[in-house]
C-alpha positions in Angstrom: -44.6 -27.1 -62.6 -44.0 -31.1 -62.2 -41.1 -32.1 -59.8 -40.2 -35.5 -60.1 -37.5 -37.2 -57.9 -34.4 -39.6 -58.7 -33.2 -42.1 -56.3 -29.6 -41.2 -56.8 -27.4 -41.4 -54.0 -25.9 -37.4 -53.1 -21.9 -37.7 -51.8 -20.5 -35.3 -49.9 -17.5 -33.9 -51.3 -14.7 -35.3 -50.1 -13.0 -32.6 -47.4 -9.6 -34.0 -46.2 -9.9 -34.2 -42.1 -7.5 -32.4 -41.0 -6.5 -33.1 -36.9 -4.9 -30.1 -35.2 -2.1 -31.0 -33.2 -1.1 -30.1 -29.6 2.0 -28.3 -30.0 4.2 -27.7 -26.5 5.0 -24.4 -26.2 8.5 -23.2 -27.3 9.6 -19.7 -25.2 12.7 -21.1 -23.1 16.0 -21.7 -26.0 17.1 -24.3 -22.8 14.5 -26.8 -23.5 14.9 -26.6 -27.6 16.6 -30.0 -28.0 13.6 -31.5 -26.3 11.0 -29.3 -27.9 12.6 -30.1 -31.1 12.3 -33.8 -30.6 8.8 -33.7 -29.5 8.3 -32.1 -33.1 10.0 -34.5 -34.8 8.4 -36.8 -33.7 5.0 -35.8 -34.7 6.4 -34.8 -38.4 7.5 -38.3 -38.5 4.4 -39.9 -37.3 2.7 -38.8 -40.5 -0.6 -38.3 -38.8 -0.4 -34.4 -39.1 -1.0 -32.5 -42.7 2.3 -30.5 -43.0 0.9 -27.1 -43.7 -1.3 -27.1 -40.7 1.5 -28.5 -38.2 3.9 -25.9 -39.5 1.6 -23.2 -38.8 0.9 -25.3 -35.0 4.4 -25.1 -35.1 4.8 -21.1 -35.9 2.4 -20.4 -33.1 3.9 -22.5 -30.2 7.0 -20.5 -30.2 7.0 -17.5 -28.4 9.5 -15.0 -26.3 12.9 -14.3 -27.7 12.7 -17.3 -29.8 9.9 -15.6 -31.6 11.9 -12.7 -32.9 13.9 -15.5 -34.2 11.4 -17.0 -36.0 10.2 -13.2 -37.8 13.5 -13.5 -39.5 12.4 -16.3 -41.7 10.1 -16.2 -44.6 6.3 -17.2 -44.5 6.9 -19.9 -46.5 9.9 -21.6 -44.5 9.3 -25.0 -44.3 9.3 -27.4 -41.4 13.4 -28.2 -41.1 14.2 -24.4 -41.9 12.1 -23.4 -38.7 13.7 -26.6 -36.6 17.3 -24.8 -37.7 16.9 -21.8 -37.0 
């Protein structure tokens, strides 16, 4: 068997880069207005991809708010978690 060889350049495949962000941790409902700014911010800033922030998002939140959050449907979206 005869192997010859190409000069052809091999791409990666182009894989999105996705940057996790550093969500503050949500357990106290007295600091929500400024938890809830912080997170607007970074949905505003654009840097984030939206499915990955809102599941940053999901796992910041913790204590009573939490049992808040299990009412909602996996799928909620970003402003439906912010208003609940």
């Amino acid at each position: 068997m005869i192997w010859t060889l190409t000069k052809k350049a091999v791409r990666a495949p182009k894989v999105p880069f996705v940057i996790k962000p550093n969500v503050p941790k949500f357990s106290d409902p007295r600091t929500s207005n400024e938890w809830k700014v912080k997170i607007e911010s970074m949905m505003k800033s654009g840097i984030y991809h939206q499915d990955v922030l809102r599941q940053a998002i999901r796992n910041s939140i913790a204590g009573k708010p939490r049992k808040v959050l299990t009412t909602l449907k996996p799928d909620a979206s970003l402003q439906e978690i912010l208003e609940t």
